[in-house]
N, CA and C atoms as a LAMMPS dump frame, in Angstrom:
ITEM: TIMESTEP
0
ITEM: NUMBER OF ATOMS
222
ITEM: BOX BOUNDS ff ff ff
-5.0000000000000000e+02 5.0000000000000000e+02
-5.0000000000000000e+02 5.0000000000000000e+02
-5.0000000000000000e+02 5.0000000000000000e+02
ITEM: ATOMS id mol type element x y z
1 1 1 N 0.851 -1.166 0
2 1 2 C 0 0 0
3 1 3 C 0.9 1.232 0
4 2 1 N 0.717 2.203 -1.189
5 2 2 C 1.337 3.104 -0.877
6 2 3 C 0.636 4.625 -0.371
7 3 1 N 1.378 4.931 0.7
8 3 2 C 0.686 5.954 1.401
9 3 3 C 1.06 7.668 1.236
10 4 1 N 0.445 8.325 0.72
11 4 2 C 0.8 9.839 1.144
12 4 3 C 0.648 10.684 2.262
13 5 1 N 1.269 11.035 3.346
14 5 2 C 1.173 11.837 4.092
15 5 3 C 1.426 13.238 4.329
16 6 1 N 0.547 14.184 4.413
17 6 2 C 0.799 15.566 4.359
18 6 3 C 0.638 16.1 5.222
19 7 1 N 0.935 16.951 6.249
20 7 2 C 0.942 17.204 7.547
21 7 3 C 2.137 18.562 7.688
22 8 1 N 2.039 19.905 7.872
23 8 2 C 2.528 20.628 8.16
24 8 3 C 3.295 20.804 9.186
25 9 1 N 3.019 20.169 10.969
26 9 2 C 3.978 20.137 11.824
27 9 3 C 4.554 18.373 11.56
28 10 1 N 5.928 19.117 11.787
29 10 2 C 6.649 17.997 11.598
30 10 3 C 6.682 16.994 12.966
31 11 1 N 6.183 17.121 14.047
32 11 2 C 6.112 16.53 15.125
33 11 3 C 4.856 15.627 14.959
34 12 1 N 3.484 16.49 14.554
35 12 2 C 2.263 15.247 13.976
36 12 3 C 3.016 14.781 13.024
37 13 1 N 3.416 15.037 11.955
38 13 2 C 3.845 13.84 10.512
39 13 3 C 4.419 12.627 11.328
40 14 1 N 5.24 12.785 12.346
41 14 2 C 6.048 11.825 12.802
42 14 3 C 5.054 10.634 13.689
43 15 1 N 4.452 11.61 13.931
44 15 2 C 3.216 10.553 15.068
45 15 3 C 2.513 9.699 13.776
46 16 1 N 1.573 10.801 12.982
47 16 2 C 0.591 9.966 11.426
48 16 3 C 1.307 9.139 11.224
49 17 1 N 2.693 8.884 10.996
50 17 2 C 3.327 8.14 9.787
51 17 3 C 3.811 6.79 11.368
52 18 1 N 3.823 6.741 12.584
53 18 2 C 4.196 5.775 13.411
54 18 3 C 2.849 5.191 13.805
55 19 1 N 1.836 5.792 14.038
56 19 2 C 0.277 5.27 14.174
57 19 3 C 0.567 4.211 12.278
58 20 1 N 0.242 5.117 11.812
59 20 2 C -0.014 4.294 10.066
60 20 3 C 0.616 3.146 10.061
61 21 1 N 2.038 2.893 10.261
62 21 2 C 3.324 2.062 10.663
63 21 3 C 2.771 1.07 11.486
64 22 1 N 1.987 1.64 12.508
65 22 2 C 1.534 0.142 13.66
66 22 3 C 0.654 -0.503 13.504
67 23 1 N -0.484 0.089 12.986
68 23 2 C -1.416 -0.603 11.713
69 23 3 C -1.52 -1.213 11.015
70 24 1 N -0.487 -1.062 9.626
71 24 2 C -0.36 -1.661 8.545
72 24 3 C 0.133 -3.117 9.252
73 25 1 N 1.112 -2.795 10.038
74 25 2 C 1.773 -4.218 10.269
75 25 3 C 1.068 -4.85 11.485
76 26 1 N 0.433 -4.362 12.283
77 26 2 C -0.367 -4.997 12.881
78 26 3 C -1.812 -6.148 11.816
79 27 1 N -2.057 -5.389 10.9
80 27 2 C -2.982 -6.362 10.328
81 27 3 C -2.334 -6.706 8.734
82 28 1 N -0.879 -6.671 9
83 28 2 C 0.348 -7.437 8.248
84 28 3 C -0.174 -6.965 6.819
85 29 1 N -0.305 -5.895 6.633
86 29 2 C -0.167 -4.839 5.538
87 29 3 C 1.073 -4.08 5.275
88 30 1 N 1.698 -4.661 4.298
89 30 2 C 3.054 -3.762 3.46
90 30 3 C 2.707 -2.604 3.099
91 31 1 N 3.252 -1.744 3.543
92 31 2 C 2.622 0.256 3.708
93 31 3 C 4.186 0.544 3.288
94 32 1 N 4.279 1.282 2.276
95 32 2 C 5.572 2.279 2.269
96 32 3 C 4.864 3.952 2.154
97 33 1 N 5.211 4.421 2.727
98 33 2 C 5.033 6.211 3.085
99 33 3 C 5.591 7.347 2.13
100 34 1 N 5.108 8.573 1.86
101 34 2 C 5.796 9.402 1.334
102 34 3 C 5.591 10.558 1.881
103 35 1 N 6.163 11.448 2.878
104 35 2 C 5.905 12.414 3.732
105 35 3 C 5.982 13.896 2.85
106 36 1 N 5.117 14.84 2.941
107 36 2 C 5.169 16.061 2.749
108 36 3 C 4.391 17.421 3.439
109 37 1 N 5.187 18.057 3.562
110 37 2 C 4.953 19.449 4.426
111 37 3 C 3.571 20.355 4.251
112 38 1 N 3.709 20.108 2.867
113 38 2 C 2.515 20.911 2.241
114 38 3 C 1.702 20.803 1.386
115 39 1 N 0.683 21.089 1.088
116 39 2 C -0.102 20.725 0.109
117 39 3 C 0.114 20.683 -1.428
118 40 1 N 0.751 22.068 -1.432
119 40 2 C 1.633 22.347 -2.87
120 40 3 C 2.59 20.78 -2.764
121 41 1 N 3.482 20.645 -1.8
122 41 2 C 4.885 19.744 -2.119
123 41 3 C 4.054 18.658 -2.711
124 42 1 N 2.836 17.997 -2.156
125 42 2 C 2.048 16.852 -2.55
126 42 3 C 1.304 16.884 -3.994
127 43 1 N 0.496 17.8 -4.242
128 43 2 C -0.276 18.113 -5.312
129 43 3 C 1.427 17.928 -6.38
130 44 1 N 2.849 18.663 -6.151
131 44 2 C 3.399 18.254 -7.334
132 44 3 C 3.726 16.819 -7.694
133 45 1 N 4.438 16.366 -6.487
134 45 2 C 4.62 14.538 -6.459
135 45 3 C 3.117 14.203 -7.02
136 46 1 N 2.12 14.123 -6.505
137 46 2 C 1.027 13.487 -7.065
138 46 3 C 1.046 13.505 -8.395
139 47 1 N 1.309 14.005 -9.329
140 47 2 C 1.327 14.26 -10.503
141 47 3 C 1.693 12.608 -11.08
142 48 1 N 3.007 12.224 -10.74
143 48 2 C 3.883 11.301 -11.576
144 48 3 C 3.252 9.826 -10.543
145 49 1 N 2.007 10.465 -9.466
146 49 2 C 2.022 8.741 -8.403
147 49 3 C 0.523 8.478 -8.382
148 50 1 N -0.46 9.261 -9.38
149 50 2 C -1.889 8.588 -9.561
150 50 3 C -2.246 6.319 -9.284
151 51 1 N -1.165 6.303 -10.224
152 51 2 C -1.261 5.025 -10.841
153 51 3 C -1.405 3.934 -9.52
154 52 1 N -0.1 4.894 -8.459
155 52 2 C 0.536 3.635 -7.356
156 52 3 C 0.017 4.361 -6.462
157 53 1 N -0.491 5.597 -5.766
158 53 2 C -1.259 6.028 -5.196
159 53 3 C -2.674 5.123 -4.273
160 54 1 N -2.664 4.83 -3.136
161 54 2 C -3.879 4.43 -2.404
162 54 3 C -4.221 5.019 -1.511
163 55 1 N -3.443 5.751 -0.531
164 55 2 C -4.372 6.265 0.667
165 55 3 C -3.654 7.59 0.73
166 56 1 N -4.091 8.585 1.045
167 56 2 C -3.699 10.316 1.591
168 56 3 C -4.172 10.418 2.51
169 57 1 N -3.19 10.852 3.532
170 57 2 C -4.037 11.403 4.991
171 57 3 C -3.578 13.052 4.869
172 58 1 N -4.654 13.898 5.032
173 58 2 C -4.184 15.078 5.084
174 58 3 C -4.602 16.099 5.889
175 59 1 N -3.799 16.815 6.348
176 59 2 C -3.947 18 7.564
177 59 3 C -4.251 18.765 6.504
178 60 1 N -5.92 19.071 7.54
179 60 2 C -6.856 19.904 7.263
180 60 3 C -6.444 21.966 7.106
181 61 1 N -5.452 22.195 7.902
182 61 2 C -5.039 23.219 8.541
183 61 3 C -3.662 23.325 8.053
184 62 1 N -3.399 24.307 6.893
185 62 2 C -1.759 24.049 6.626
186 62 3 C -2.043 25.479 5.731
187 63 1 N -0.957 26.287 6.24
188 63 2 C -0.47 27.67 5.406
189 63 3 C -0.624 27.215 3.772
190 64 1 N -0.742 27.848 3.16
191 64 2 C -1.15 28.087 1.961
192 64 3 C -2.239 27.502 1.5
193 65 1 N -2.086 26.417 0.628
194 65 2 C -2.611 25.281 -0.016
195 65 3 C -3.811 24.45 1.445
196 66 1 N -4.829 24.2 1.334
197 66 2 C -5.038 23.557 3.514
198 66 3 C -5.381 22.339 2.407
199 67 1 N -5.926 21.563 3.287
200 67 2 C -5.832 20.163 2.844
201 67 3 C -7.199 19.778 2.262
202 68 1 N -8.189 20.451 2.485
203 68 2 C -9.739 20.675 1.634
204 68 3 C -9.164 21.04 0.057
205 69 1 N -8.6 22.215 0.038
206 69 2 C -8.433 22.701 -0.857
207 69 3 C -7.713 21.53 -1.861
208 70 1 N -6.263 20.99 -1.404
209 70 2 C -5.873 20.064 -1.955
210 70 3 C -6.452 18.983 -2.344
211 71 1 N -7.347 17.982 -1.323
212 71 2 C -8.584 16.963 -2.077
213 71 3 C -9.247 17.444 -3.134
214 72 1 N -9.498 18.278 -3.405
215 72 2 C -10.262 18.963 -4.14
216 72 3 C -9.779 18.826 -5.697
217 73 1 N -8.449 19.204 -5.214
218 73 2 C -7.439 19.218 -6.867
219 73 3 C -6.658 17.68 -7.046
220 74 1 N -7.028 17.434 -5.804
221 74 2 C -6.198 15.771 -6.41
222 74 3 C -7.62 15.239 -7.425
């Protein structure tokens, strides 16, 4: 499963992406992660990762781009 994570404080990203981590392998799901700051950094990667793309978790609340806005354009 590949995962996108977007999350502006870098202290939650670290928690999302160790919760996600205890999960996957708790119900023995292969999860690899791709962390980003911002909505912009994601919306560009997304571009080239539609195909292999399955789950986005995204902070709602983020300077510029917020994470409504971004669902929106993915």
């Amino acid at each position: 499963m590949n995962i996108f994570i977007c999350e502006s404080r870098p202290e939650q990203l670290l928690f999302c992406k160790k919760t996600l981590t205890n999960l996957s392998g708790k119900h023995g799901v292969h999860a690899s992660f791709q962390t980003f700051p911002s909505g912009e950094a994601l919306l560009f990667e997304a571009e080239d990762s539609y195909t292999t793309l399955d789950l986005v978790y995204l902070d709602i609340h983020m300077p510029g781009v917020n994470g409504l806005e971004t669902a929106k354009r993915l």
